[in-house]
N, C-alpha and C positions, 0 to 999 in steps of 0.2 A: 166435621170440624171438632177439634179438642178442645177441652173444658178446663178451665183451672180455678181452683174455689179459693176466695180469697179471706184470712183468719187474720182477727187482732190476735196474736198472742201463739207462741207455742203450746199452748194448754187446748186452746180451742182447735187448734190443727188437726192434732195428736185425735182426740175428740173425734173428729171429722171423717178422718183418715179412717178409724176403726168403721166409724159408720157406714162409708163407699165401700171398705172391703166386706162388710156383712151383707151390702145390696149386691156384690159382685163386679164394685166396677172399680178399673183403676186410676180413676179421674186426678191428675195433680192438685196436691192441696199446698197453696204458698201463705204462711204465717208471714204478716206483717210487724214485726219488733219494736215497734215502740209506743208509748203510752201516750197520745197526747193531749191527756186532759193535763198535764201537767208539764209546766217548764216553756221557755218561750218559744215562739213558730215563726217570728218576723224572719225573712231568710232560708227555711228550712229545705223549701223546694230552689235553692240557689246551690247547698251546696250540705258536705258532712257537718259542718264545725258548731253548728249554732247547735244541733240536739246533741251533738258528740261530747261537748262543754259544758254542757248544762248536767248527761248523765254520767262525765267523770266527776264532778262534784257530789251528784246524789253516792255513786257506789264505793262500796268501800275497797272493791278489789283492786289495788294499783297495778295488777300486774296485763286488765283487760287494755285490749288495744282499740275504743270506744270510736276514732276516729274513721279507723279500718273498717267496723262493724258496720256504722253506718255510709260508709262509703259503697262495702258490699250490698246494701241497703236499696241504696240510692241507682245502681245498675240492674238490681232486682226489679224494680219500679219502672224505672228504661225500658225494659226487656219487656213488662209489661204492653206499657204504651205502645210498644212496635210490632209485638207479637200480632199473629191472626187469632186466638183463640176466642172463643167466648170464657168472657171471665163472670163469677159469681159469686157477690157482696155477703159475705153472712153476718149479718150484726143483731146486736139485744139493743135494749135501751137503756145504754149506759153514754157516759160521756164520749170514754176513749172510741167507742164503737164506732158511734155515730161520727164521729170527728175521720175514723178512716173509713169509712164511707164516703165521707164529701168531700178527702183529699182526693181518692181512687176516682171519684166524678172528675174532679177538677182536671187531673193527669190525662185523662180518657175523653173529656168533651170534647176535643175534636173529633173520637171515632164512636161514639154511644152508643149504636149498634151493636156493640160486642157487649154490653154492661146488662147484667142481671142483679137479682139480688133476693135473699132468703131473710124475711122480718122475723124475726122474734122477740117473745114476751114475757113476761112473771106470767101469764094464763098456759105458757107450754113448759112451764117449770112443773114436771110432776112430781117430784118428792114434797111434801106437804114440810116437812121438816125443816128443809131446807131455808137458810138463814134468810134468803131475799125475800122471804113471804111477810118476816117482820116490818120491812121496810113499808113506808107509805108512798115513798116515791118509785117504788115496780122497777127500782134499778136491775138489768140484767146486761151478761156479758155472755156469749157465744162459750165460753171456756164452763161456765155454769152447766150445760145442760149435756145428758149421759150421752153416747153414740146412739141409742134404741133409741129416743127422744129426734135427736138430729137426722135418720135415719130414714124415721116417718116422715122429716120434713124435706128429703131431697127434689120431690117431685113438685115442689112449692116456690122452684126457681124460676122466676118471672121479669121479661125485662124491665126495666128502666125509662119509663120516657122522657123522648130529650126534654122536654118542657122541665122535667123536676129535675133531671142531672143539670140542668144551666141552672137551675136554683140553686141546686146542693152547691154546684163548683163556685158562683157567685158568693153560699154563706162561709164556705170555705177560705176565702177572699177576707172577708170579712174578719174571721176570728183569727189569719192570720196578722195583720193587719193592728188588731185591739190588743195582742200580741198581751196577756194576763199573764200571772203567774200559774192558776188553774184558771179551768173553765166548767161552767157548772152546764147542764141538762134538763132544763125546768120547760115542762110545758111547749116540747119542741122547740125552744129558742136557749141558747148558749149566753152566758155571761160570765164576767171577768171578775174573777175574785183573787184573793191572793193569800200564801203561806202562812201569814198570820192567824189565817180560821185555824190551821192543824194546829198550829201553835199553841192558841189558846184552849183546845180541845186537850193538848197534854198535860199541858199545866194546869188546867178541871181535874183531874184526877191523880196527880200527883199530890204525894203526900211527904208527911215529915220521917214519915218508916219506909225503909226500905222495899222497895216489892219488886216482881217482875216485871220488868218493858215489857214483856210479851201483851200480860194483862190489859196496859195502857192500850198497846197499838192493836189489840183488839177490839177496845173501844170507839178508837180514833175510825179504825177501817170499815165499823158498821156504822157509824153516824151517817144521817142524809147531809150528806154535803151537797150534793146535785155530782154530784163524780166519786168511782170506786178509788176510794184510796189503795195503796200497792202496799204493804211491810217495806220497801226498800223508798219508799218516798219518807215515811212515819219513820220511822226507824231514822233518816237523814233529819228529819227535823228534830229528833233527841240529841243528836248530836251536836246539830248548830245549836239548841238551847243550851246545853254543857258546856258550848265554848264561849257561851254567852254569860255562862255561870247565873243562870236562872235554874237550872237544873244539875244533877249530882248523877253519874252514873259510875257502875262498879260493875266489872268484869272485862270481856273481849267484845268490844264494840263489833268485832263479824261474826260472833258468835250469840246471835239474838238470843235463842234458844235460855242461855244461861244469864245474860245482862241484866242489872235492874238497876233500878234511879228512885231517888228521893226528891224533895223539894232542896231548894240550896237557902240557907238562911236568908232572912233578907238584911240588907244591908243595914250598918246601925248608923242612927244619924249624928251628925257632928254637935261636938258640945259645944 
């Protein structure tokens, strides 16, 4: 029977892929495209429009066709569900992780039999260096750790039992449901918080002088929020600030790289 390993994210695939081709095996690897510690869920397994709507707002490129993506998205998933393969979960302990984990249960609880899954941790992050060792909440993302790392953990693919896939698809239920703006990762349980946090995290370190957005949204993405913030999430809450005129920005709003912002005066009160 064929194997297909299931990745949040193109980074963690790409990742993956190198790692099976260094064991020698040419196991398919399907990246899952969307991030869902962030933006609403109520709806999501009904149909493209609710996350397609939510990430033509976050991105800045008019020219992507978001509804199509996750349309293709959503047939991928299909294909899933009906396929015979064994499939295999690879997640960290991060928000997004854990969240397609417990969608890919929910999809799958009628056949769980097929479902495996590869845990990892901040204890298999071996670069000492590495930013997530700062953190106190051990947040990791599959996209984090090297092929040689991943490599050594192929043989660490274990099923699923249904007692804990009827959990997962059950908590899955759930955070669809509470339907937040984010969702945070605390102590194996999920909660609902909202844009407001990043918010107030940029405007902490905005100032009256010009500086780079990069700076900020470097800040904003290592903070323990209980979920890895993305640059193209931080990066869209500059934006709604600016249009909010709480914040000033200067340059090519798609060109992060070069962008920076000030504080916006504050308003002056009436005589």
């Amino acid at each position: 029977m064929s194997t297909i390993h299931l990745t949040n994210g193109d980074v963690a695939a790409e990742s993956l892929r190198t790692a099976l081709a260094q064991a020698g095996r040419d196991d398919r690897v399907q990246p899952l495209r969307d991030d869902l510690a962030v933006g609403p869920l109520r709806g999501i397994d009904d149909g493209p429009h609710v996350r397609a709507d939510f990430w033509e707002r976050v991105g800045a490129d008019t020219q992507r066709d978001f509804v199509g993506e996750f349309r293709e998205q959503a047939a991928v998933l299909d294909g899933l569900a009906t396929s015979t393969a064994n499939l295999v979960v690879w997640h960290g302990e991060s928000a997004s992780d854990q969240l397609m984990l417990r969608r890919v249960c929910y999809l799958l609880s009628h056949n769980p039999q097929r479902l495996n899954e590869v845990r990892l941790s901040i204890a298999d992050l071996a670069d000492p260096q590495a930013w997530a060792h700062t953190r106190k909440d051990g947040a990791t993302s599959v996209g984090m750790f090297t092929p040689d790392v991943l490599q050594t953990r192929l043989s660490d693919a274990a099923p699923i039992s249904v007692l804990r896939i009827s959990r997962l698809a059950l908590e899955w239920q759930e955070v669809k449901q509470a339907n937040g703006e984010t969702r945070r990762w605390r102590d194996n349980t999920f909660t609902s918080s909202c844009f407001a946090e990043l918010d107030a995290l940029i405007l902490e370190r905005t100032t009256d002088d010009w500086q780079p957005a990069a700076r900020v949204a470097a800040y904003v993405m290592t903070a323990e929020l209980g979920f890895l913030a993305s640059d193209s999430i931080v990066f869209w809450r500059m934006r709604e600030l600016a249009a909010q005129r709480r914040i000033h920005l200067r340059g090519d709003a798609n060109a992060w790289r070069s962008l920076e912002l000030c504080a916006a005066p504050a308003p002056r009160s009436p005589q």
